[in-house]
N, C-alpha and C positions, 0 to 999 in steps of 0.2 A: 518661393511660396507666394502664393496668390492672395491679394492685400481682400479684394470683395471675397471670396471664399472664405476668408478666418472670418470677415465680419458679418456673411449670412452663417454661418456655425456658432458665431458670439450670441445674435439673436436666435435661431434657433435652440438653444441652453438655457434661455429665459422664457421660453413661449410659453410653456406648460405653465411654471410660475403665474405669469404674466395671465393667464386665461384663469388660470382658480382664481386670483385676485380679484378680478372682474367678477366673475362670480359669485364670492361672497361676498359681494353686496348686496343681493337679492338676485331673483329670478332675473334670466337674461334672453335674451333671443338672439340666435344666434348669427343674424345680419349686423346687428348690435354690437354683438360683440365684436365681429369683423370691422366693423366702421370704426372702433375705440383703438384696436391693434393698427387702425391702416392709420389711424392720427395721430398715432404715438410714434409712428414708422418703423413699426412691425412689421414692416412688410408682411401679408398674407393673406394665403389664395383660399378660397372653398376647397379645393385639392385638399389643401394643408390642414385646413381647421377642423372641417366633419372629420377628418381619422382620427385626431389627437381626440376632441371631445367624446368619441364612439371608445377608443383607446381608454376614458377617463370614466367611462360610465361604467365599462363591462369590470375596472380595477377597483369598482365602488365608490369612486370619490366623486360621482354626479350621479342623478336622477334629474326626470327630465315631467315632462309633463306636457297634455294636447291642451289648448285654448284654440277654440272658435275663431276666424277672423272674419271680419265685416267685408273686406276685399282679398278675399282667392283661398285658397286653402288654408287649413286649421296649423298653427304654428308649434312649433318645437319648444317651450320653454327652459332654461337647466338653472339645476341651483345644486349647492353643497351637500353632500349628506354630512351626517356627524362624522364618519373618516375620514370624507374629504376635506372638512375642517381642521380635521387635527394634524391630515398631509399637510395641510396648508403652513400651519401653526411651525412644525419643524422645517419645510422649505423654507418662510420668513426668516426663522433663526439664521439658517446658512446664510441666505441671501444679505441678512444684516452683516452676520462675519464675512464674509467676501466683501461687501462694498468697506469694510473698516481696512479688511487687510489691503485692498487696490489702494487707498486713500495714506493709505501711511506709506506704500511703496512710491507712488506717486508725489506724497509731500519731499520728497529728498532731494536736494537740489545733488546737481551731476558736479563732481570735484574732476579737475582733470591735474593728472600726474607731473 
């Protein structure tokens, strides 16, 4: 088994996560957002983001909206709808139960026989 493979798969399993979050905190633009994922070390490409977010709109869990820009073209905004809220709200849950369950697997020190 390939040691970077599981762990671009590990990030990948939280990105979507990880992009609602962002999210709902208000309207976002979506270079914004990529600059939060790449210093978080989310690794992640324009490739990668415009599908999931195009992926998250057309499932109703974002709406987007046009703003004017002062320099170059009119920008993309995205924010939550009310489902994507409430995705969000049961993601959180799991994501709470999984980090308790890793944490208590992890608290155990190793006995040897």
């Amino acid at each position: 088994m390939n040691l970077e493979n599981a762990q671009i798969q590990m990030r990948k399993g939280i990105l979507e996560y990880c992009v609602l979050r962002i999210i709902s905190r208000g309207e976002v633009y979506a270079s914004d957002l990529l600059d939060e994922l790449t210093a978080a070390r989310l690794i992640v490409v324009e490739g990668t983001l415009y599908p999931l977010l195009t992926r998250l709109k057309n499932a109703g869990l974002l709406e987007y909206k046009w703003v004017e820009s002062k320099s170059g073209p009119p920008r993309k905004y995205y924010k939550l709808t009310e489902t994507g809220d409430a995705f969000l709200r049961g993601l959180s849950e799991t994501w709470d139960d999984l980090v308790r369950s890793t944490e208590m697997i992890n608290s155990k020190t190793t006995t040897q026989a």
